[in-house]
C-alpha positions in Angstrom: 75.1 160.2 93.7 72.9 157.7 95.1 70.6 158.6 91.9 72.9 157.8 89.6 74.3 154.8 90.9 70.7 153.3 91.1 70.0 154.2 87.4 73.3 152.3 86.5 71.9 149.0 88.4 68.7 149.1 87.3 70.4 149.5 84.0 72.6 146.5 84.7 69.7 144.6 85.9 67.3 145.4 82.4 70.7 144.0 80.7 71.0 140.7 82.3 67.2 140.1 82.2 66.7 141.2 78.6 70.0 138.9 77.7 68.7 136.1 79.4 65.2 136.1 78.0 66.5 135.8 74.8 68.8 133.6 76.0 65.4 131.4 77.1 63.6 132.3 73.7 66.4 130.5 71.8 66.8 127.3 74.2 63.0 126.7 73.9 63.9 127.1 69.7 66.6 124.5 69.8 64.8 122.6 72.3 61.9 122.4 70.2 64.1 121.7 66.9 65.7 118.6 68.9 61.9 117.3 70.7 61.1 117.2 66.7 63.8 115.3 65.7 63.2 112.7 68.8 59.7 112.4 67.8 60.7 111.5 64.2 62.9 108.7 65.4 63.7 107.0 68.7 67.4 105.7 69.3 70.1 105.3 71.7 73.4 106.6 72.4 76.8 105.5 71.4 80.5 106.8 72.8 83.2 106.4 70.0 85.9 104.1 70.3 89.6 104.6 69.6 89.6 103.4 65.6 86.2 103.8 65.0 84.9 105.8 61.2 81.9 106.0 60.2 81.8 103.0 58.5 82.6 101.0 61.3 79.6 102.8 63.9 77.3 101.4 60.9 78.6 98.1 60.9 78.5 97.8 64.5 75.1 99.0 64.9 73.5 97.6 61.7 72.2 101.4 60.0 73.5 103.1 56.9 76.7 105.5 57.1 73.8 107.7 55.6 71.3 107.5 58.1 73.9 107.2 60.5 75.3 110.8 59.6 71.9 112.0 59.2 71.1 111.8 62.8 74.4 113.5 64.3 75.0 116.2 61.4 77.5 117.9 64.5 79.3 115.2 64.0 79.9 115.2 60.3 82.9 117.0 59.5 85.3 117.9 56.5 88.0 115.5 57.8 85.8 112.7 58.4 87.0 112.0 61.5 84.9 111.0 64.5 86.1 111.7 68.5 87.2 109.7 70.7 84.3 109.6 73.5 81.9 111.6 70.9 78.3 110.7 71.6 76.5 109.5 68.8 72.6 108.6 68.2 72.1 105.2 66.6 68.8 106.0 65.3 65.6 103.8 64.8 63.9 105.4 61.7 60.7 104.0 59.9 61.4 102.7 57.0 61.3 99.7 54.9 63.1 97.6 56.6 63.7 99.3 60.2 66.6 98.5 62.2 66.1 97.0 65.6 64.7 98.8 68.6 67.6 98.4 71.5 66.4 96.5 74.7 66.7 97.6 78.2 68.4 94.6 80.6 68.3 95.0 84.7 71.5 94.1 86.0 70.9 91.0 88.1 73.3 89.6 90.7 76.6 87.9 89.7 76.6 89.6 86.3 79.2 90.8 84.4 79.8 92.8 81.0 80.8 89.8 79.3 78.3 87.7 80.4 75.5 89.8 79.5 76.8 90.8 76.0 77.5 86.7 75.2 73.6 86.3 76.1 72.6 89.1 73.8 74.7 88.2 71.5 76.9 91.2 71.0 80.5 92.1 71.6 81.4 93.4 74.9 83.1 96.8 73.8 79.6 97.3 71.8 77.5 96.8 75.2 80.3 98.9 77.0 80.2 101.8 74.1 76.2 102.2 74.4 76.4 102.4 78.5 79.5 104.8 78.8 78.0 105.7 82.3 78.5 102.2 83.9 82.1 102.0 82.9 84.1 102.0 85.9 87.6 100.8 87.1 87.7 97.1 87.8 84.6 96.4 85.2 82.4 97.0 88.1 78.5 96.6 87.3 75.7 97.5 90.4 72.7 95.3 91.0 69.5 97.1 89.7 71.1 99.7 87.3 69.7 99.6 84.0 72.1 99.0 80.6 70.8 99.6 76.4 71.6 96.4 74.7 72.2 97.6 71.5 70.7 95.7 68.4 73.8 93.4 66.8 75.1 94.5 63.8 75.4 92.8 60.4 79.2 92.6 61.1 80.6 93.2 64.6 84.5 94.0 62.7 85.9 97.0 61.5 85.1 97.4 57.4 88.1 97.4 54.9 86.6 100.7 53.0 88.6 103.3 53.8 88.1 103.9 57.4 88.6 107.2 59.0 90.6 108.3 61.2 89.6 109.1 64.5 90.4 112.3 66.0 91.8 112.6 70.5 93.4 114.8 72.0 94.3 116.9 69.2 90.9 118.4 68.5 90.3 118.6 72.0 91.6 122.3 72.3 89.5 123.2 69.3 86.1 122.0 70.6 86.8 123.6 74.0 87.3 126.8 72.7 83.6 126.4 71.6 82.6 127.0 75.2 83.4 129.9 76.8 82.4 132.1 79.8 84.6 135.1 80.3 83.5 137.6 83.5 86.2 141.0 84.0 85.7 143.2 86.7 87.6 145.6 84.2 85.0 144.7 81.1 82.0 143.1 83.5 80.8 141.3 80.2 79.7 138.1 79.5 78.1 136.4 76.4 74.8 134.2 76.4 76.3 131.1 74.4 74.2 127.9 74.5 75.9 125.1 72.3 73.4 122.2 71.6 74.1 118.4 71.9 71.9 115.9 69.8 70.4 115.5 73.6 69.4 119.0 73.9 72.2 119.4 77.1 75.6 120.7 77.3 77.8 120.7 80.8 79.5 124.1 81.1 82.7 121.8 80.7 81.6 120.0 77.8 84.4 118.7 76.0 82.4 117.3 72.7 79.9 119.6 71.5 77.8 119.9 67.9 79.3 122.3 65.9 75.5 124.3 66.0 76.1 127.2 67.9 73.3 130.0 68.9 75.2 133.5 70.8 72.3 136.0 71.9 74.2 139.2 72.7 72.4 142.3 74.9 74.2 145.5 75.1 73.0 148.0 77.8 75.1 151.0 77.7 75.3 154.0 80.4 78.2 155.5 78.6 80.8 155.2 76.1 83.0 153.0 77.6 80.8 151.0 79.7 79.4 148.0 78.2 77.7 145.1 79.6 76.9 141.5 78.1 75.8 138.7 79.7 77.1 135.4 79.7 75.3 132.1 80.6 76.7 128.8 80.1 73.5 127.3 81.9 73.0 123.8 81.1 69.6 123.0 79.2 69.2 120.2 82.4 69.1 120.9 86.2 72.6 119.4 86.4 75.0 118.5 84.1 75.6 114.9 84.6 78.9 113.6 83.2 81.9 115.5 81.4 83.7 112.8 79.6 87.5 113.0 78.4 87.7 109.0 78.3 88.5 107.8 75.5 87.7 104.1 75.3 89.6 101.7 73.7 87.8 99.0 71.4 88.0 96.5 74.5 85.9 99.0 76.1 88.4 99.9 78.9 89.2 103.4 80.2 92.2 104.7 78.8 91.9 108.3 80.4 90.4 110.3 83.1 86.3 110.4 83.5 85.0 113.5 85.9 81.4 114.2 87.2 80.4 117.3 86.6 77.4 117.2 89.6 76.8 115.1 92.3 75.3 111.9 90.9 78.0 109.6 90.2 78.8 105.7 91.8 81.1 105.5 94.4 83.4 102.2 94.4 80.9 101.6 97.6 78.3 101.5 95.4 76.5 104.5 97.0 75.0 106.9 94.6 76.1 110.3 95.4 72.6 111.8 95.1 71.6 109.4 97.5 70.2 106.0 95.8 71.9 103.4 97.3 72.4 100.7 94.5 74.4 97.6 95.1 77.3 95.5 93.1 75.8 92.6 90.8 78.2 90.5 93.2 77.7 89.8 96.5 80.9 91.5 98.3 82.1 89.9 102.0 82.8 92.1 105.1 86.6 93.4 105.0 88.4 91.4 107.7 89.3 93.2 111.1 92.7 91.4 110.2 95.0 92.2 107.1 96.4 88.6 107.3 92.8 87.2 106.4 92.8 89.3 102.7 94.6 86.7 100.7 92.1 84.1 102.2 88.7 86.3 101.4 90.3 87.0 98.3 90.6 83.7 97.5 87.0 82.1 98.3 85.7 85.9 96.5 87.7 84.7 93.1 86.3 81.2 92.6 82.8 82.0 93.8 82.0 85.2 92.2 81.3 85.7 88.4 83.7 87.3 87.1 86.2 86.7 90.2 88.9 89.0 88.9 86.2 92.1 89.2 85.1 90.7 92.6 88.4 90.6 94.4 88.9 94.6 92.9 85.6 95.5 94.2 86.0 93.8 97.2 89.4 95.6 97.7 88.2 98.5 96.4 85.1 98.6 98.5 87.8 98.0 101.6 89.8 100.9 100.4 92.8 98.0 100.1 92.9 98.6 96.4 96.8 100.4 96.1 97.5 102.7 92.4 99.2 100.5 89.6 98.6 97.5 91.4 96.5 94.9 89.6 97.8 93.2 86.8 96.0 90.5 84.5 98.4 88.6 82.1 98.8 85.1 81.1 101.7 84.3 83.2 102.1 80.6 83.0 101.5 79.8 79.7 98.4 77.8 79.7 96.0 80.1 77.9 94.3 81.8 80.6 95.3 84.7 82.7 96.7 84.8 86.1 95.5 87.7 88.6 98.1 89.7 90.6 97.4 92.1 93.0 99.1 94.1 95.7 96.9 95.6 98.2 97.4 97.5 101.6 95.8 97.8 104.9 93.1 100.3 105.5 93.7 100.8 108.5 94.5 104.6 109.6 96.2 103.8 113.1 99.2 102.3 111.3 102.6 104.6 111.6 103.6 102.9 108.6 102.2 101.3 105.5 102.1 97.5 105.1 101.1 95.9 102.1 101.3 92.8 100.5 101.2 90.9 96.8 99.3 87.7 95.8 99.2 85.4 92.9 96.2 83.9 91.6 96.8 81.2 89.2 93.9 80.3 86.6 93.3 77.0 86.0 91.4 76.3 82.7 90.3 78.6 79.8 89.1 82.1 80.7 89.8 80.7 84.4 86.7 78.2 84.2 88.4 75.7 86.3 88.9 78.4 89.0 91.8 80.2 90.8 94.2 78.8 93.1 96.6 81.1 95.6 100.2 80.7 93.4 101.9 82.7 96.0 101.9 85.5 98.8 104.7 87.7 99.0 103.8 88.1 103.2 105.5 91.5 102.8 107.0 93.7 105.9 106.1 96.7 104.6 104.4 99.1 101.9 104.6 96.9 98.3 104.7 98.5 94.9 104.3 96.6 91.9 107.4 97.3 89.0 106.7 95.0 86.4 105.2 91.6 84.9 106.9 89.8 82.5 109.8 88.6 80.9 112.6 90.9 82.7 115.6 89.1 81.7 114.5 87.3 78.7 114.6 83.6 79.5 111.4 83.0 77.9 110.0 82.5 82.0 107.6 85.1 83.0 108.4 87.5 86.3 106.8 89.5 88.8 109.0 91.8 90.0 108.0 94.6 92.8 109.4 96.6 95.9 108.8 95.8 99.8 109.6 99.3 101.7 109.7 98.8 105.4 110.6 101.9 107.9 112.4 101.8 110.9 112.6 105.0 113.0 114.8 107.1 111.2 115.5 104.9 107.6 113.5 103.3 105.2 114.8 100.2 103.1 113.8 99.2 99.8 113.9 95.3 98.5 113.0 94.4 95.2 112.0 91.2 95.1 111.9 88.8 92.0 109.5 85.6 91.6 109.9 83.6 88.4 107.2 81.0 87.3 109.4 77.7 86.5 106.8 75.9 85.2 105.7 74.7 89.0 106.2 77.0 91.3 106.9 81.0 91.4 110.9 80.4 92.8 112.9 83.5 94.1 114.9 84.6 90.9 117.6 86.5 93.0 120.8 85.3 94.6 121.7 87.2 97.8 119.1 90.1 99.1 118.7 93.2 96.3 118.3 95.9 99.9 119.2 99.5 100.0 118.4 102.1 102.1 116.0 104.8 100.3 116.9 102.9 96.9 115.9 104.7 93.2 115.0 102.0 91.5 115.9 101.3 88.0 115.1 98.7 85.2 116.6 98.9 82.2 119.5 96.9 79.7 122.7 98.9 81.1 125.3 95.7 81.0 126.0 93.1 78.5 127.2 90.5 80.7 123.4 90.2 81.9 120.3 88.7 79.8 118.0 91.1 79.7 117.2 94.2 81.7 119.4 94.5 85.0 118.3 95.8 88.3 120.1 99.2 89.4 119.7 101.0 92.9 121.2 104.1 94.1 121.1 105.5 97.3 121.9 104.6 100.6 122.1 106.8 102.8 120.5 106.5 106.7 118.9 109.0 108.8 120.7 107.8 111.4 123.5 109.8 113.2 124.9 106.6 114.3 125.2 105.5 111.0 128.3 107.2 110.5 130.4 108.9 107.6 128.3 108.1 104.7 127.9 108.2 100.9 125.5 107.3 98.2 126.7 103.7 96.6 125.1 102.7 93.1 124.2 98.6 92.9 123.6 96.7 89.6 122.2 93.4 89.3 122.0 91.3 87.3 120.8 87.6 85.4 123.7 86.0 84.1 122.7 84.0 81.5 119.4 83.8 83.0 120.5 82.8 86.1 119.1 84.5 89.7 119.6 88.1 89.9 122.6 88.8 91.5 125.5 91.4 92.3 127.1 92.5 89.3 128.9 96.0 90.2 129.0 98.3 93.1 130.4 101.6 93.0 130.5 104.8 95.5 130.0 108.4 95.1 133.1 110.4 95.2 133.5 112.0 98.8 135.7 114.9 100.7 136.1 112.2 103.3 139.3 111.1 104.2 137.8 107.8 105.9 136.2 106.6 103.0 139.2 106.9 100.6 141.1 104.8 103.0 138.2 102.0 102.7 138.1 102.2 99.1 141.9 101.7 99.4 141.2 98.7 102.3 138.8 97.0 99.5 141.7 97.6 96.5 143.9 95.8 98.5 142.0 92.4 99.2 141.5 92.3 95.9 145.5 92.8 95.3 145.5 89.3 94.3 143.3 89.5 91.2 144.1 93.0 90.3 147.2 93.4 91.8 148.3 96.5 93.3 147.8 99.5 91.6 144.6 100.6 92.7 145.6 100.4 95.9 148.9 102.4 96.1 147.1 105.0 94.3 144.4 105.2 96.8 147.0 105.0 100.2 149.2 107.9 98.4 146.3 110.2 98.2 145.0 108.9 101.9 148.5 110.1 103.3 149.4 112.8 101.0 146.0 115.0 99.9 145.6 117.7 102.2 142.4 118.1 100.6 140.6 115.3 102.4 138.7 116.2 105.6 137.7 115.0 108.5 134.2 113.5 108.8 133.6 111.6 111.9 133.9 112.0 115.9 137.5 111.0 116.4 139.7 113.8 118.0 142.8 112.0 116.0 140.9 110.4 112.9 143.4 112.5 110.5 146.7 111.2 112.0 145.4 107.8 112.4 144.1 107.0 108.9 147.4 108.7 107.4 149.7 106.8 109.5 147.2 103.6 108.4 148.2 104.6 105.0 151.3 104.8 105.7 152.2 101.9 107.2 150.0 99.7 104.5 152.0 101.3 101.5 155.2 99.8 103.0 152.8 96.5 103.8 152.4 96.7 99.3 156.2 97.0 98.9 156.6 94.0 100.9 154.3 91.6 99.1 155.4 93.3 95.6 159.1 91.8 96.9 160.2 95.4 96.9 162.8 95.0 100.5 164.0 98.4 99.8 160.6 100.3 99.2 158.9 98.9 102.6 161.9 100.3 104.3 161.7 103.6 102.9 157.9 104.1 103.9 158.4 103.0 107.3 160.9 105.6 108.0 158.5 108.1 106.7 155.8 106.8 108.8 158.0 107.3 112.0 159.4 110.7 110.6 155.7 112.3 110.1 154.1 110.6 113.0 156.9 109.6 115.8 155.5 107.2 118.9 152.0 106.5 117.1 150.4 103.3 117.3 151.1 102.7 113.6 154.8 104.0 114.0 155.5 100.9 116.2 153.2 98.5 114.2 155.2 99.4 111.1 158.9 99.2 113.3 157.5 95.7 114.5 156.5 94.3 110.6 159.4 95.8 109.2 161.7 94.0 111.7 160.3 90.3 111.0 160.2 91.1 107.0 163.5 91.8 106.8 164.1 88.7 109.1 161.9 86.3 107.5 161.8 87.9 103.7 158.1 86.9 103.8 155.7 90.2 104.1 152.6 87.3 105.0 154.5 85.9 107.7 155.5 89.1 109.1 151.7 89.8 109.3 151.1 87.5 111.8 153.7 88.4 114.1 151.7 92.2 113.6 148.5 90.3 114.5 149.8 89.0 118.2 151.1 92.3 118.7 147.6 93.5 117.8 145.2 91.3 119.8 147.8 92.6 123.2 147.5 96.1 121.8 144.3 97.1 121.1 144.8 100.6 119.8 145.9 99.2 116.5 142.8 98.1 115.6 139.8 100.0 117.8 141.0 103.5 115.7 138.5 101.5 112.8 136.5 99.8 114.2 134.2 102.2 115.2 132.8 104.9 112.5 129.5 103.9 112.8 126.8 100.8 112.1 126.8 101.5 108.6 130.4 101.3 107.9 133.2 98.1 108.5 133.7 96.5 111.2 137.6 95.9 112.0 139.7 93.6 114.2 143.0 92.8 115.0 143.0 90.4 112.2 142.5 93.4 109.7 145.6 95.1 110.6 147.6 93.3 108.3 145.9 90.8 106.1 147.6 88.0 104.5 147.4 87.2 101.1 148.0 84.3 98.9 149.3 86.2 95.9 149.5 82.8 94.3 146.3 81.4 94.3 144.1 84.8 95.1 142.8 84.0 98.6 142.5 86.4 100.7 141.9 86.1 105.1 141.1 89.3 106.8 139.0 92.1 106.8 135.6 92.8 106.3 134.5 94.5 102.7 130.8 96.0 104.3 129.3 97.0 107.3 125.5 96.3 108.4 122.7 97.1 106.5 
C-alpha cells in the first residue's frame, strides 16, 4: 500500500514539475518576445479614459493611430473599442521625425496635479492618465514620488473622425474569463495559463489583459480516471502590484473602485505599505486634541496650502475625520469659483456617540485665488450626514441641506437642517424645527403646493417605555413659493389603540371650526362603539374612561351643531353605559347649563370650574406618557368660536 501510494506522489510530483518547466520555458519566450519589442522602442504608459478611441489617444499623445496600434496589438480589436482603465504604450519609435521622449518630474512640496500639468504644459487628465498609480481620493500627491509628463500632443481635444466607442463594464466579464485557475479535490487539475501584458506582467486578478494567450498543459496519468494538470497563474513579477477596475473619467477623477493586489500601496498617512515612508507635497498640521479647533485648522490649511481644497481632505483624512459622501465642491454663490463643503467627525474612539459637524468655505476670486473664508459652521450636536447641494426648491438660490443625529439613552433624533445662500449670508431656510425621532428621510417633488422638492420623514417612534402608546407619524415639508421650509401635512399610522383614535378625534374637533364636524363624530362613534379597539397603556380603567370621553364629547358636537335634542340623547346614553363615572356627572353638569343658557360654549366654562375642583376629569389624560398630549382642565371642554374659527383649549402634540 505504502508502495503504491508513493509511486502516485512521485507521479504527482513529475506532473507539477514537468508542467511548470514548461510553464518557465514559455515565460522566458514571451519574455524575450516583449525585452525585444522594449529594445526597439522606449515609451510610457497610458490608462484609457471614459470616451477615449483611438483617434483621440493619438491626438493626445502626438503618434499616429498606426503606430499607436502597432505597439498594443492586444488592444486592437474588431469593434474598435478601447477599455476603460486599459493600459496602453505611447511609444517613442525612431523615425523621421520622432515623437518626444516623456520627462520624469519629482514631486516637490505644495504641488498639485494642476499645477504641474499648467507648467508642462499639458492638460491635467493627460498627466493624471499617464500616472494611474498616484491617483487617489482627494487629488492627493506625496513629496518625492516620481510622475511621466507625457509629451503634449498636437491637439489636446477629442477628433471629429469617427471616434470609437469605449467599452466598461460590459466587456469586463469577457476579459475575466481569460484568467482562470480552477483546483477540485474531485478532478485535482489545474492548467498552466500565463496571459501576457505589453509589460510582460499579469496580477492573477488582472482585469485587462492582451488577448495573446500561451496554455502549457501536462498530463500525468496513474489510471484511467485519474488525471492531473497543473495550474499556475504566477505573475511574471515577484508581486503583482495594482489590479485596476477604475475607470477614469476625462477629468481624471476616480469613478470606481481601485484594489491593491500586494502590499505596496499609499496609505492616506502617506506611509507606503512596503515600508518607504513618503510624505504629502503639502505640509499637513497636527490634528487638534480638540474637535472644536477643526474648523479653525481647516481654515488657516485652505488659504495657505496649494491646492487648499486637497489640503483640508488630506488633513482630515490624515486625522481619520474625513466622513463617506461628505465633501462637496460646487459653485455655490454664483461668483465663478467653487465653494468647499465638508462634514467631518471626531476621531476620537472614547466617544459613546458620534459627533460631527459641517463647514462652509466660501471662495473668493477665480479658481479661489483670493482665498477661502469660513461661510458657516453648522456647530452640530451630533453625527452629520450630508443630503444634498443645490437648488432643492428651485428658487434659483443654492442649498445645503444635511442631517444632525444626536442620541440620547434610549432614542435617537434626526434634524435636517436647511441653509440657503441669499446672496450674503447662508440663512436657515426652514420655519419651525424639521425633528423626528429615528426619521427616514426623504427628498423628492410629492406636493404641488411646494416649489420644488419637499422634505418627508417618517418615523417616530422612542425607545423609551415612558414614552407611551405610540405610532409612526409621516411629516412633509415644504417651500411654499420659495419660502422657509415648513409644515405642510402630518398624518399617523393606523393603530389597534383605542387612545389614539380618541386623540385623532380630540385634533378633528379643534379644527371643527374650519372643517366642521364630521371628522370628528365619526372618530368619537368608533372611540365609544368599536369593540375592536384595545387597550394600550397602564391604566386599570383606560377603556371606560376614553369611551365615556367619547361619549360625553359627541353630545358636546350636538351642542355646538345647535342640535338641543341630540346632546340630550347622548348624555343619557353616557349615564346608561357608564352610571356614577366621572364623565357621567361632567356630562349631567354641561347638559344642565346648555339647556339653561342655549349656548354649548358657555356651558363649557361652567364644566371647567367643575373641573379645576375635580381633578379626575382631566388627570384620566393627562398622563399616557412624554410623548403624547398633555391635558388640563381647560381641555375638558374647549370653547369654540364657530364664527370666526378660533379655538382655546387643548394641546395638539406632546414633547419631542
Amino acid at each position: 500500500m505504502n508502495r503504491q501510494f508513493a509511486k502516485k506522489m512521485m507521479i504527482r510530483s513529475y506532473g507539477w514539475q514537468l508542467a511548470l518547466v514548461v510553464a518557465m520555458i514559455l515565460s522566458a519566450g514571451l519574455w524575450l518576445a516583449t525585452g525585444a519589442r522594449a529594445q526597439a522602442q522606449t515609451g510610457y504608459d497610458y490608462t484609457v479614459l471614459e470616451g477615449d478611441s483611438w483617434d483621440t489617444v493619438a491626438s493626445r499623445t502626438g503618434v499616429s493611430v498606426e503606430e499607436l496600434q502597432a505597439a498594443n496589438p492586444e488592444a486592437v480589436r474588431d469593434t474598435g473599442w478601447l477599455l476603460v482603465g486599459e493600459t496602453l504604450v505611447i511609444p517613442v519609435v525612431s523615425s523621421p521625425s520622432p515623437a518626444p521622449t516623456p520627462r520624469i518630474h519629482t514631486v516637490q512640496s505644495g504641488e498639485s496635479w494642476s499645477g504641474i500639468a499648467q507648467r508642462y504644459g499639458i492638460p491635467t487628465s493627460l498627466l493624471r492618465a499617464a500616472n494611474p498609480a498616484s491617483v487617489r481620493t482627494g487629488n492627493i500627491l506625496y513629496r518625492g514620488e516620481e510622475l511621466i509628463i507625457p509629451p503634449a500632443g498636437s491637439s489636446i481635444q477629442p477628433t471629429a473622425t469617427s471616434p470609437a466607442p469605449t467599452a466598461t463594464a460590459t466587456a469586463t466579464a469577457e476579459i475575466e474569463a481569460s484568467v482562470t485557475a480552477t483546483m477540485t479535490e474531485e478532478s485535482e487539475e489545474a492548467s498552466a495559463t500565463e496571459t501576457v501584458t505589453p509589460e510582460a506582467e499579469v496580477s492573477s486578478q488582472e482585469t485587462i489583459t492582451a488577448t495573446e494567450t500561451v496554455t502549457a498543459t501536462e498530463t500525468a496519468t496513474e489510471t484511467a480516471t485519474e488525471t492531473e494538470v497543473v495550474t499556475s497563474t504566477e505573475s511574471m513579477t515577484e508581486t503583482s502590484p495594482l489590479t485596476e477596475s477604475a475607470s477614469l473619467t476625462e477629468t481624471g477623477e476616480i469613478t470606481a473602485g481601485e484594489e491593491m493586489t500586494a502590499g505596496s500601496g499609499i496609505t492616506t498617512t502617506g506611509v507606503m505599505t512596503d515600508g518607504l515612508s513618503m510624505e504629502p507635497a503639502f505640509d499637513l498640521p497636527e490634528c487638534p486634541e480638540r474637535f472644536a479647533d477643526y474648523a479653525e485648522v481647516m481654515t488657516d490649511l485652505i488659504n495657505s496650502a496649494d491646492p487648499g481644497p486637497e489640503a483640508v481632505v488630506a488633513f482630515l483624512s490624515a486625522c481619520d475625520a474625513l466622513v463617506d459622501d461628505g465633501v462637496e465642491m460646487a459653485d455655490l454663490t454664483g461668483d465663478g469659483s467653487d465653494e468647499l463643503v465638508v462634514v467631518y467627525q471626531n476621531p476620537s474612539a472614547e466617544l459613546i456617540f458620534v459627533e460631527g459637524d459641517l463647514v462652509i468655505f466660501n471662495s473668493a476670486g477665480a479658481n479661489g485665488d483670493g482665498g477661502y473664508t469660513l461661510g458657516y459652521r453648522a456647530r452640530a450636536a451630533g453625527e452629520v450626514r450630508l443630503l444634498t447641494v443645490g437648488d432643492l426648491n428651485l428658487d434659483e438660490l443654492p442649498d445645503v441641506v444635511w442631517v444632525d443625529t444626536t442620541c440620547g439613552a434610549s432614542t435617537c433624533f434626526d434634524t435636517v437642517n436647511v441653509r440657503s445662500w441669499d446672496g450674503t449670508t447662508w440663512a436657515d431656510w426652514t420655519d419651525g424645527t424639521i425633528t423626528m425621532a429615528y426619521a427616514e428621510i426623504n427628498l423628492s417633488d410629492t406636493s404641488e403646493a411646494g416649489m420644488g422638492e419637499e422634505i418627508e420623514l417618517e418615523g417616530g417612534i422612542y425607545g423609551s417605555v415612558g414614552a407611551g402608546p405610540q405610532r409612526s407619524r409621516t411629516e412633509v415639508w415644504a417651500s411654499v413659493e420659495g419660502g422657509p421650509y415648513s409644515l405642510l401635512e402630518k398624518s399617523y399610522s393606523a393603530t389597534e389603540c383605542l387612545y389614539h383614535t380618541v386623540l385623532d378625534a380630540n385634533r378633528a374637533f379643534l379644527e371643527a371650526p374650519q372643517n366642521g364636524f364630521e371628522a370628528a363624530t365619526a372618530l368619537y362613534t368608533q372611540a365609544a362603539e368599536d369593540e375592536g379597539l384595545i387597550k394600550c397603556w397602564v391604566r386599570n380603567e383606560e377603556l371606560t374612561e376614553l369611551r365615556s370621553f367619547s361619549l360625553f364629547r359627541l353630545a358636546l358636537i350636538a351642542g355646538y351643531s345647535g342640535d338641543s335634542a341630540g346632546a340630550a340623547a347622548q348624555i343619557a346614553s353616557l349615564s346608561a353605559e357608564y352610571p356614577g363615572s366621572v364623565y357621567d356627572e361632567v356630562g349631567q353638569r354641561w347638559l344642565e347649563s346648555f339647556e339653561s343658557s342655549g349656548d354649548a360654549a358657555s356651558a363649557c366654562e361652567d364644566v371647567t370650574l367643575f373641573a379645576e375642583e375635580d381633578s379626575a376629569a382631566w388627570e384620566m389624560l393627562a398622563d399616557y406618557g412624554y410623548t403624547n398630549p398633555s391635558f388640563e382642565a381647560v381641555d375638558v371642554c374647549p370653547i369654540l368660536d364657530l364664527s370666526s374659527g378660533a379655538t382655546e383649549g387643548e394641546t395638539e402634540e406632546g414633547t419631542e
